[in-house]
C-alpha positions as CSV (number, residue, x, y, z in Angstrom):
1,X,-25.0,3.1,-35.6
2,X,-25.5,4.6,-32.0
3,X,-25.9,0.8,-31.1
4,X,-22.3,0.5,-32.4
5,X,-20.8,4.2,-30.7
6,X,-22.3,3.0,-27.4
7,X,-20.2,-0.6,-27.5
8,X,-16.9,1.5,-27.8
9,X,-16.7,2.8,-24.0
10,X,-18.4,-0.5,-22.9
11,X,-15.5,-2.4,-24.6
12,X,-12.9,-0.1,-23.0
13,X,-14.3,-0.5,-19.6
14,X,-14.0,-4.4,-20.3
15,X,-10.4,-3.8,-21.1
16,X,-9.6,-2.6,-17.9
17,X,-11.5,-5.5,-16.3
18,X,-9.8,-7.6,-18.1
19,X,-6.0,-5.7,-16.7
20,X,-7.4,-5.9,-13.4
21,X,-7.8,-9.6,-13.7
22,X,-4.7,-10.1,-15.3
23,X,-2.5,-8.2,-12.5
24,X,-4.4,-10.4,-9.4
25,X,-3.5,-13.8,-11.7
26,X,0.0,-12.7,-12.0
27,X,0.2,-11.4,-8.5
28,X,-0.6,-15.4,-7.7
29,X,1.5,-17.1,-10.0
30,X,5.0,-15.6,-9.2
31,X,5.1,-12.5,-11.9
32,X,4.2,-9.9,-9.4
33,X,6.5,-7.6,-11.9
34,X,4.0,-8.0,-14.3
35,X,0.8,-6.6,-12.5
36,X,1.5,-2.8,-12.5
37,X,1.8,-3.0,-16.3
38,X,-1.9,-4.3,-16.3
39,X,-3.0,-1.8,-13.9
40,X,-1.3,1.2,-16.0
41,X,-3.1,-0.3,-19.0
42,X,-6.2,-0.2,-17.1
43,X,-6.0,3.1,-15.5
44,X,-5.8,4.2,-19.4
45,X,-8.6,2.6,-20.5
46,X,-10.8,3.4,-17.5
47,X,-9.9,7.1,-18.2
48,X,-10.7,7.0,-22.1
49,X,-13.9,4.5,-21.8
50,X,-15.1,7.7,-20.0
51,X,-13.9,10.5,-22.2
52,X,-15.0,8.0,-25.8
53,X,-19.1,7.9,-24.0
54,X,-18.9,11.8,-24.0
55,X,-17.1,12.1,-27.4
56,X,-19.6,9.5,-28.9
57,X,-22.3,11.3,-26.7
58,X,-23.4,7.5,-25.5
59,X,-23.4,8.3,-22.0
60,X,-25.8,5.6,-20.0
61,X,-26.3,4.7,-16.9
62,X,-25.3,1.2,-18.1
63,X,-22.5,2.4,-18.9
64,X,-21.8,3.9,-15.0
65,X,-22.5,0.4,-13.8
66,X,-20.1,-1.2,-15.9
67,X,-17.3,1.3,-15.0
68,X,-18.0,0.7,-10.9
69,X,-17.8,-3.1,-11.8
70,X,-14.7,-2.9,-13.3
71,X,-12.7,-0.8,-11.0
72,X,-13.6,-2.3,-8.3
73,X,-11.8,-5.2,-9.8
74,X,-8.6,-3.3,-11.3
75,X,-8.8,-0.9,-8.2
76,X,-10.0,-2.7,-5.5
77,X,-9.3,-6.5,-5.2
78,X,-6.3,-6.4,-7.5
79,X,-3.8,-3.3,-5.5
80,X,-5.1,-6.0,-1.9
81,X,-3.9,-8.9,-4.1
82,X,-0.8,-7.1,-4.8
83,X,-0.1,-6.2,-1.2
84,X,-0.8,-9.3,0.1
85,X,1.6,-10.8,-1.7
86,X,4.6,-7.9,-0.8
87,X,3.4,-8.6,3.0
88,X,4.1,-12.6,2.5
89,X,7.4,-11.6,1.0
90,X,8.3,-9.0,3.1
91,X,7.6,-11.1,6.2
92,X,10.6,-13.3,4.9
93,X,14.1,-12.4,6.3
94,X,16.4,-14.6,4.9
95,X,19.4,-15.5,3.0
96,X,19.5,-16.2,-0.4
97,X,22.6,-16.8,-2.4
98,X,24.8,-14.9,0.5
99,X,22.4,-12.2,0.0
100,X,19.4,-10.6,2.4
101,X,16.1,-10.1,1.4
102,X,16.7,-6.8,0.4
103,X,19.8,-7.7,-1.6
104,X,18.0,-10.4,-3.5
105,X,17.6,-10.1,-7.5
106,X,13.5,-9.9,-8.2
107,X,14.3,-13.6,-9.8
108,X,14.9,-14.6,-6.0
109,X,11.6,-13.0,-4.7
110,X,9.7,-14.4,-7.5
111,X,10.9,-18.1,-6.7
112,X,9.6,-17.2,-3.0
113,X,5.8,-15.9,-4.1
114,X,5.6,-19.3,-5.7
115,X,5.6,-20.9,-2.2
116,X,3.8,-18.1,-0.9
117,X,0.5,-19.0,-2.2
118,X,0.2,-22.0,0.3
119,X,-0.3,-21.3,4.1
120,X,2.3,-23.8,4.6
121,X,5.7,-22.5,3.6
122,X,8.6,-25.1,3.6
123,X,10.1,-25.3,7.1
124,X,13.5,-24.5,6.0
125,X,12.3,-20.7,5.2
126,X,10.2,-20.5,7.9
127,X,12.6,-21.6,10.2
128,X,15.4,-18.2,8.8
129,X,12.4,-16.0,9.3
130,X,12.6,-13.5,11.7
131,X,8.8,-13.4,12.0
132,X,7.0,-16.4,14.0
133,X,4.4,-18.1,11.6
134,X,1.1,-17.1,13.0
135,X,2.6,-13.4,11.4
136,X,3.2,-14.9,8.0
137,X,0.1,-16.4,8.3
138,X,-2.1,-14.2,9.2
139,X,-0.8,-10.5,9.1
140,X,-0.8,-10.1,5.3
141,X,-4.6,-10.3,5.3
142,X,-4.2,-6.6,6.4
143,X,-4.1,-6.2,3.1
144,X,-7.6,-6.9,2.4
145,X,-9.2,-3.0,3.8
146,X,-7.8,-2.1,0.4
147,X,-11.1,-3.8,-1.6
148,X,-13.1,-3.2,1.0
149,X,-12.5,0.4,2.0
150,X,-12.5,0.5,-2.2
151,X,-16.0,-0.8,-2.3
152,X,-17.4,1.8,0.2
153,X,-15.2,4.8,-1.8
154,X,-16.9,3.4,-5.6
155,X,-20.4,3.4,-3.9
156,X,-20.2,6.8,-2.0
157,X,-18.8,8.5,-5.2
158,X,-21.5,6.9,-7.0
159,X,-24.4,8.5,-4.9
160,X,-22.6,11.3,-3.0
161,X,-24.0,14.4,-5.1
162,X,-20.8,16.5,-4.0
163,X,-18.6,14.7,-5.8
164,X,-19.9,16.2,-9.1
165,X,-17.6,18.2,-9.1
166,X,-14.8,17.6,-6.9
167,X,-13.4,14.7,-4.5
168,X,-14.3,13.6,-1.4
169,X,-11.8,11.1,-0.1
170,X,-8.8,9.6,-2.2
171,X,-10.1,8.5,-6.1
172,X,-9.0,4.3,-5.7
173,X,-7.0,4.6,-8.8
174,X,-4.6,7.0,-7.5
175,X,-4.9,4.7,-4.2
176,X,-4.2,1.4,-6.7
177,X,-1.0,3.3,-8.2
178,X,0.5,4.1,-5.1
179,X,0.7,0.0,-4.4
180,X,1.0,-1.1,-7.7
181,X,4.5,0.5,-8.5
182,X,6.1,-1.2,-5.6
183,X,6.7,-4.3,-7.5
184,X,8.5,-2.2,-9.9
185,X,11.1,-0.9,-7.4
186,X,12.3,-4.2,-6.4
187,X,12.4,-6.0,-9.6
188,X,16.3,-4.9,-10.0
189,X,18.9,-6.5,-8.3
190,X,20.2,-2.9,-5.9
191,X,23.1,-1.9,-7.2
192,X,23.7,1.4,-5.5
193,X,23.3,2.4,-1.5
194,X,19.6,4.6,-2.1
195,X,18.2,1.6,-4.4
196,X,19.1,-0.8,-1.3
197,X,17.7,1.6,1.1
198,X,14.5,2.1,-1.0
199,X,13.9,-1.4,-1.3
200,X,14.6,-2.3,2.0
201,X,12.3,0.4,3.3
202,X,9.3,-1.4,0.8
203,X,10.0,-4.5,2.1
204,X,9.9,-3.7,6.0
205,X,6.1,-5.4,6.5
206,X,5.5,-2.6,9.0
207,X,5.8,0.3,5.9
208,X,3.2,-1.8,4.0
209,X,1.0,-2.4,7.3
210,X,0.8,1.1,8.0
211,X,0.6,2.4,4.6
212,X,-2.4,0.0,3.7
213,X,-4.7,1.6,7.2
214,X,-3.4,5.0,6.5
215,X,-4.6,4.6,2.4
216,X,-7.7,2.7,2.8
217,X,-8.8,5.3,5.3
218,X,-8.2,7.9,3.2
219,X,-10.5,6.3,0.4
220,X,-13.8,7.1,2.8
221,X,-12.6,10.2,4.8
222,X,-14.0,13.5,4.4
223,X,-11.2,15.1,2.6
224,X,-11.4,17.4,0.0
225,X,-9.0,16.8,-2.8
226,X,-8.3,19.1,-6.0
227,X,-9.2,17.7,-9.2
228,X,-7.2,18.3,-11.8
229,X,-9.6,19.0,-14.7
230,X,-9.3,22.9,-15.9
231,X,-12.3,24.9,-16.6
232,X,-10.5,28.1,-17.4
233,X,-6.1,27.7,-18.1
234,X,-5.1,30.8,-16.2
235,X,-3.3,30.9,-13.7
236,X,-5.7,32.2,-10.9
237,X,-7.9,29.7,-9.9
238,X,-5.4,27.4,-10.8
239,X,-2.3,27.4,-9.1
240,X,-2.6,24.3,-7.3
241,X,-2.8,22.1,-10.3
242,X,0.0,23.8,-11.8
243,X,2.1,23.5,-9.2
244,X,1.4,20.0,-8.8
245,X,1.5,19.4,-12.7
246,X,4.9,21.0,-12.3
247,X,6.3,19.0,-9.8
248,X,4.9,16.1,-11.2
249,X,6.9,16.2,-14.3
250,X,9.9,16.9,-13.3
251,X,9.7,14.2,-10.4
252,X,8.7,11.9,-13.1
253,X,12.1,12.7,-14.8
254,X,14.3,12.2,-12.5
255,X,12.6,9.5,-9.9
256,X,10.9,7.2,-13.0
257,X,8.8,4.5,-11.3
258,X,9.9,6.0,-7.3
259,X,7.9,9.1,-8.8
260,X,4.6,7.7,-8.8
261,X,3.8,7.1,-4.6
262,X,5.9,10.4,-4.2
263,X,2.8,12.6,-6.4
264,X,0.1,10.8,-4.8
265,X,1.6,11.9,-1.1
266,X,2.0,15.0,-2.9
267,X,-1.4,15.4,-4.2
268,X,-2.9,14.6,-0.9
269,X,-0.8,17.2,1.1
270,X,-1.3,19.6,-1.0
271,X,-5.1,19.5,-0.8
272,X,-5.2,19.2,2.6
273,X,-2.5,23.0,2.6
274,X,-4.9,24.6,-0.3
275,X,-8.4,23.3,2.6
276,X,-6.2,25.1,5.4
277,X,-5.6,28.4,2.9
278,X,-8.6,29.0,1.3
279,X,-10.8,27.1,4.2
280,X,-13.1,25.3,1.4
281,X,-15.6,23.3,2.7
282,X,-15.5,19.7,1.9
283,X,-18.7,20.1,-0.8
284,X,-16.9,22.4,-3.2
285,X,-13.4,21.3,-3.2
286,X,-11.8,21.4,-6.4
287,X,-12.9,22.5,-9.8
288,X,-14.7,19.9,-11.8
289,X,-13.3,15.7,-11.4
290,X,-13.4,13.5,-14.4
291,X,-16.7,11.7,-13.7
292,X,-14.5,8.1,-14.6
293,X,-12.4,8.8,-11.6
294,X,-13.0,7.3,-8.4
């Protein structure tokens, strides 16, 4: 029977391998509005394969491996996939249908990431891209700090002994969520002035470029975040979580997908105001992470 309990969280972690592959071969095959679906599955099931060991009490160091394994799939190589593939289309500043880029129903782009898995795009695109081709070529490989800086983040949370019981640097899911939802805002044709704006501002390759460095390095820098795991549900102690819990609902409400990279900017500044407050030092941050977390 325990032989049985201990599959459960094993299987679950396989799950969210199995999402992770899944959003990196639709990333590649033109249904990039397909991938954050399987990284929201995954991010589930990487959560619960944690919380069903300690429930089953089948906790194993087995069990750690597989979880590290896994996200650095669903959290690693699949959010670089993702934004290498937003770069290549981003890079593209054409006309399509009497439309711009931005303009341009998520049908369009997906007709575009079909060619975009070749280095050699047909000339007649090329040729209406503002970009010369050594930048399509070459600059959405910028991408690619994201599995790497993830790799270096799964392995110091893995051994770093202060992260027990907080965060030390930016978990890679909530890093993989903040580039995973993109897809999502550009999937609809832009029907008002702010959803062409917010699209627009997705697709300028300099916002994805920038946003990539900025993220990965925040994966392996010595910031200490709060987790969002309550010992105690009073309010002192706790004010920082509900304040972000707060904020986080109601943003969720009335943004939808445009909520999700707003909370993880969120979450990061205020960690960094609660350090400046209450001057923590960067090994007892927080008050107790979710050990599945990363």
């Amino acid at each position: 029977m325990t032989k049985i309990k201990s599959l459960i969280p094993n299987l679950l972690t396989a799950g969210n391998l199995l999402g992770g592959i899944l959003a990196i071969i639709f990333s590649l095959t033109g249904h990039l509005e397909w991938a954050p679906y399987c990284i929201f599955i995954s991010a589930f099931l990487d959560f619960f394969d944690g919380f069903a060991a300690r429930l089953l009490k089948v906790q194993s160091e087995m069990g750690k491996q597989l979880d590290s394994l896994a996200d650095m799939v669903t959290f690693g190589v699949a959010p670089g996939v993702i934004v290498f593939m937003m770069l290549k289309i981003s890079l593209l500043d054409i006309t399509m249908n009497g439309q711009s880029m931005w303009q341009a129903s998520f049908q369009d782009i997906q007709y575009l990431s079909l060619y975009i898995n070749s280095t050699n795009l047909p000339l007649n695109l090329l040729e209406k891209s503002t970009f010369p081709a050594i930048f399509f070529n070459y600059l959405p490989f910028i991408a690619l700090l994201i599995p790497v800086m993830s790799m270096f983040r799964l392995a110091k949370f893995n051994l770093d002994t202060r992260q027990t019981d907080s965060f030390i640097g930016l978990p890679t899911p909530a890093n993989t969520l903040f580039f995973a939802v993109f897809p999502l805002l550009i999937m609809n044709r832009p029907v008002t002035f702010d959803d062409i704006t917010i699209v627009s501002f997705i697709l300028n390759p300099w916002f994805l470029v920038i946003s990539t460095i900025l993220m990965s390095i925040l994966l392996v820098v010595e910031l200490p975040l709060f987790a969002l795991k309550f010992k105690t549900f009073g309010w002192k102690g706790n004010e920082i979580r509900y304040i972000f819990l707060t904020l986080a609902v109601v943003l969720l409400a009335t943004l939808h997908w445009l909520a999700l990279p707003i909370l993880i900017i969120l979450y990061i500044l205020l960690s960094i105001i609660q350090n400046l407050l209450l001057r923590h030092p960067s090994t007892s941050s927080g008050v107790g992470s979710d050990d599945k977390t990363k």
